[in-house]
ZAMARGU-4260 file (C-alpha; in steps of 0.2 Angstrom, whole numbers, plus 5000, padded with zeros to 4 digits):
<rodrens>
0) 5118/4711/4063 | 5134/4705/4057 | 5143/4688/4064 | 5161/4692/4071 | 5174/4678/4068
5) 5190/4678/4075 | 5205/4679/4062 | 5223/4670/4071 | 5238/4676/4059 | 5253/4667/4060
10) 5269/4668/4050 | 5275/4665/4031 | 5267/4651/4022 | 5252/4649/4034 | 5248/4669/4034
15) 5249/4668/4014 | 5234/4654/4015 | 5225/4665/4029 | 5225/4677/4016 | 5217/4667/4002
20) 5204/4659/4014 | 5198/4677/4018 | 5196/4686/4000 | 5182/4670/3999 | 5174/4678/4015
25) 5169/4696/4004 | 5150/4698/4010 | 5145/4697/3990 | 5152/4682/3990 | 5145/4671/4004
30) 5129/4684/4005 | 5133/4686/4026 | 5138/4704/4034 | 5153/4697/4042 | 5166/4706/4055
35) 5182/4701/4055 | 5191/4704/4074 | 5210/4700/4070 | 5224/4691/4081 | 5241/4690/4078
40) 5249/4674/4083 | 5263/4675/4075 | 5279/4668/4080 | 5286/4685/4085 | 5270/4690/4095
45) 5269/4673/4106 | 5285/4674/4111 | 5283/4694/4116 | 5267/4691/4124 | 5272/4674/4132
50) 5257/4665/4125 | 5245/4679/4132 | 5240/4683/4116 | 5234/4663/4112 | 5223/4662/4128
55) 5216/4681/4122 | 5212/4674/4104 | 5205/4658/4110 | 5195/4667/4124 | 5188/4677/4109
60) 5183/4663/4099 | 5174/4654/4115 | 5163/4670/4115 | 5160/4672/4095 | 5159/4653/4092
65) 5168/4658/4076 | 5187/4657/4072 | 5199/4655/4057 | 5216/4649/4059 | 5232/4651/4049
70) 5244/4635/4049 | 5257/4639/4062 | 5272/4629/4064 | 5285/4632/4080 | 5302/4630/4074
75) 5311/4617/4086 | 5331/4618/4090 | 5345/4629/4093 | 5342/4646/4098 | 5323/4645/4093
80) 5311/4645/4110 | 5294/4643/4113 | 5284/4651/4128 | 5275/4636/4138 | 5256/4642/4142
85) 5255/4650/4158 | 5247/4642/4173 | 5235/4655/4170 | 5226/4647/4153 | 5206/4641/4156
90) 5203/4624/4158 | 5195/4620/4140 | 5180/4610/4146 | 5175/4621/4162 | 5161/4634/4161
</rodrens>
């Protein structure tokens, strides 16, 4: 049985590193039948989604235990916005 971990793409340099991480992640390489279920959290998809697709990824990764991240960095300043995370996110620590 294979173990699924979650895969958050973000944008540009951090997506390019994402990349790299998972060519090391080849089942003949680390001897593991992995499953890779993928996210986009790109800049672009946040804002389309309002942050839905954040609490979706992170919901994932709570029920594999298992995620890989790119670096994602929000551009602050003129004309640039970031959703804020709807009232509707879980609490982390509840159960």
């Amino acid at each position: 049985m294979p173990i699924t971990i979650e895969v958050l793409h973000g944008d540009e340099t951090g997506e390019e590193l994402l990349v790299e991480a998972l060519r090391v992640l080849d089942p003949e390489v680390v001897g593991i039948q992995l499953e890779l279920s993928h996210h986009d959290l790109s800049l672009e998809n946040r804002r389309a989604t309002q942050n839905r697709v954040v609490i979706e990824a992170s919901q994932a990764m709570r029920e594999t235990g298992y995620g890989l991240k790119a670096a994602t960095i929000t551009p602050r300043g003129r004309g640039t916005w970031a959703a804020p995370m709807p009232s509707c996110a879980p609490r982390w620590g509840a159960r």
